[in-house]
C-alpha positions in Angstrom: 143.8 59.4 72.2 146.2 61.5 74.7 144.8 62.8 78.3 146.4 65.0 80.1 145.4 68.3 82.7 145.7 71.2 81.2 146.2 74.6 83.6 144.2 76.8 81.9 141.5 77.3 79.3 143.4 78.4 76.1 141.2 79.4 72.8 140.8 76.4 71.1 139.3 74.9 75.1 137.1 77.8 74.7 135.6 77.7 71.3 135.1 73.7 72.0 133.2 74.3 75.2 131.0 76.8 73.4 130.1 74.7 70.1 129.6 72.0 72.6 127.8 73.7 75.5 125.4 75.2 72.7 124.2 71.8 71.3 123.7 69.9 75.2 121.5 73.3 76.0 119.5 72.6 73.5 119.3 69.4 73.6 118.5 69.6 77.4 116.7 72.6 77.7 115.1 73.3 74.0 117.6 76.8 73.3 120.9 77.6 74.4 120.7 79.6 77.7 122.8 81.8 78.8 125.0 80.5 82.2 125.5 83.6 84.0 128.3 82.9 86.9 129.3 85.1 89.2 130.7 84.8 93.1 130.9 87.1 95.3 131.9 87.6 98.9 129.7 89.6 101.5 130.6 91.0 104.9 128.7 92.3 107.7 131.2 95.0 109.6 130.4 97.2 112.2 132.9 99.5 113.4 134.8 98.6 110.2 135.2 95.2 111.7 134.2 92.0 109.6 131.7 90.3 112.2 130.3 87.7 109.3 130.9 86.5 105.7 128.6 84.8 103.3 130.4 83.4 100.0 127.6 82.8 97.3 128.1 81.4 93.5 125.7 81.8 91.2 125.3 79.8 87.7 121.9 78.7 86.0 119.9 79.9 88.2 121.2 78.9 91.4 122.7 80.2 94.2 124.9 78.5 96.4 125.8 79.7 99.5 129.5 78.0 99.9 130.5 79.4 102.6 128.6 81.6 105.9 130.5 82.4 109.3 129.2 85.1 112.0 132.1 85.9 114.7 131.9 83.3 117.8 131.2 85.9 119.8 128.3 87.5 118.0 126.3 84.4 116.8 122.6 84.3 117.9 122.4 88.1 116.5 120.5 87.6 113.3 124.2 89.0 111.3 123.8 85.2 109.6 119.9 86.4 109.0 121.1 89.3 107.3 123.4 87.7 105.3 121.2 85.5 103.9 118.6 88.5 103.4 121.3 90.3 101.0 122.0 86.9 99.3 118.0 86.3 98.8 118.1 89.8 97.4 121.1 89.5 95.3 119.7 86.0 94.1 116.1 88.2 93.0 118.3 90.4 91.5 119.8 88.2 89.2 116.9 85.8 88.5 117.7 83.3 90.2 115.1 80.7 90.6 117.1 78.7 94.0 119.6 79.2 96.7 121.1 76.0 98.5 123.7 75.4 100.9 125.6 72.2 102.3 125.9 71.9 105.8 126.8 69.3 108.5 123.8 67.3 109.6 123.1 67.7 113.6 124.8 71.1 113.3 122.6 74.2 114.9 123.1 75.1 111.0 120.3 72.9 110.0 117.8 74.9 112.5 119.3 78.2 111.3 118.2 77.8 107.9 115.1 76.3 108.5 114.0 79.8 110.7 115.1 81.0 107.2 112.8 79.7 104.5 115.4 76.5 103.4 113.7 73.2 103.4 116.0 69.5 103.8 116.3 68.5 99.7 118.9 65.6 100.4 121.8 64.3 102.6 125.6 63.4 101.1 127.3 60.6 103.1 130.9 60.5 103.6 131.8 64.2 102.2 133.9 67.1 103.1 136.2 65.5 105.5 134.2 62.3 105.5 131.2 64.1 107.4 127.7 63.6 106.4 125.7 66.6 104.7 122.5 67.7 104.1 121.6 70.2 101.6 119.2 72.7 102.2 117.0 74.6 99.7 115.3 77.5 98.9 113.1 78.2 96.3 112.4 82.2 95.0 109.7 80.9 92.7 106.5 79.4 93.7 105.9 76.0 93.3 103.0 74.8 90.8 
């Protein structure tokens, strides 16, 4: 057997992944779903100037938010709110069932998306950087 990396997916990478990716869905999930991705990036301007971003990617029915900044200057003016009020619609839009985001623990991050609906769901030592995370979730279905 011969690994090596290989730069891009060519046909034959494809048509494996599909044949493959068919048979674990249904072995996992009882049919072969269908993994929508998509990513997009979100600004808030005013004036035509960027003032916040929110980065989302979406697959299987969950949204991760990878990436949300507001301007230092303009923090504490509910532009991160309203970013994460188009990403909760966007997420509705496309069925998803979760949104969750990695963040530094002790950061004013973790109260930010608590005001917002996410709950704690688990903590990654030693990650990005060597900091400790915590991930933070937020369900669009109820619970039963």
């Amino acid at each position: 057997m011969i690994i090596k990396s290989v730069e891009k997916k060519a046909k034959a990478i494809s048509a494996f992944l599909d044949k493959e990716w068919e048979t674990a869905n249904i072995n996992r999930f009882g049919e072969n779903l269908p993994w929508i991705e998509k990513e997009e990036h979100i600004v808030a301007l005013e004036e035509e100037r960027i003032v916040g971003y929110l980065h989302y990617a979406y697959k299987g029915g969950v949204m991760e938010i990878a990436e949300i900044i507001i301007a230092d200057n303009r923090q504490r003016e509910g532009i991160g709110t309203a970013l994460l009020k188009e990403a909760d619609r966007i997420a509705a839009k496309l069925g998803a069932h979760k949104l969750y985001v990695l963040t530094g623990m002790g950061e004013g991050a973790v109260r930010f998306y608590k005001s917002n609906g996410y709950k704690i769901t688990g903590s990654i030592k030693n990650h990005y950087r060597n900091v400790d995370m915590v991930e933070l979730s937020k369900l669009l279905i109820k619970e039963e």
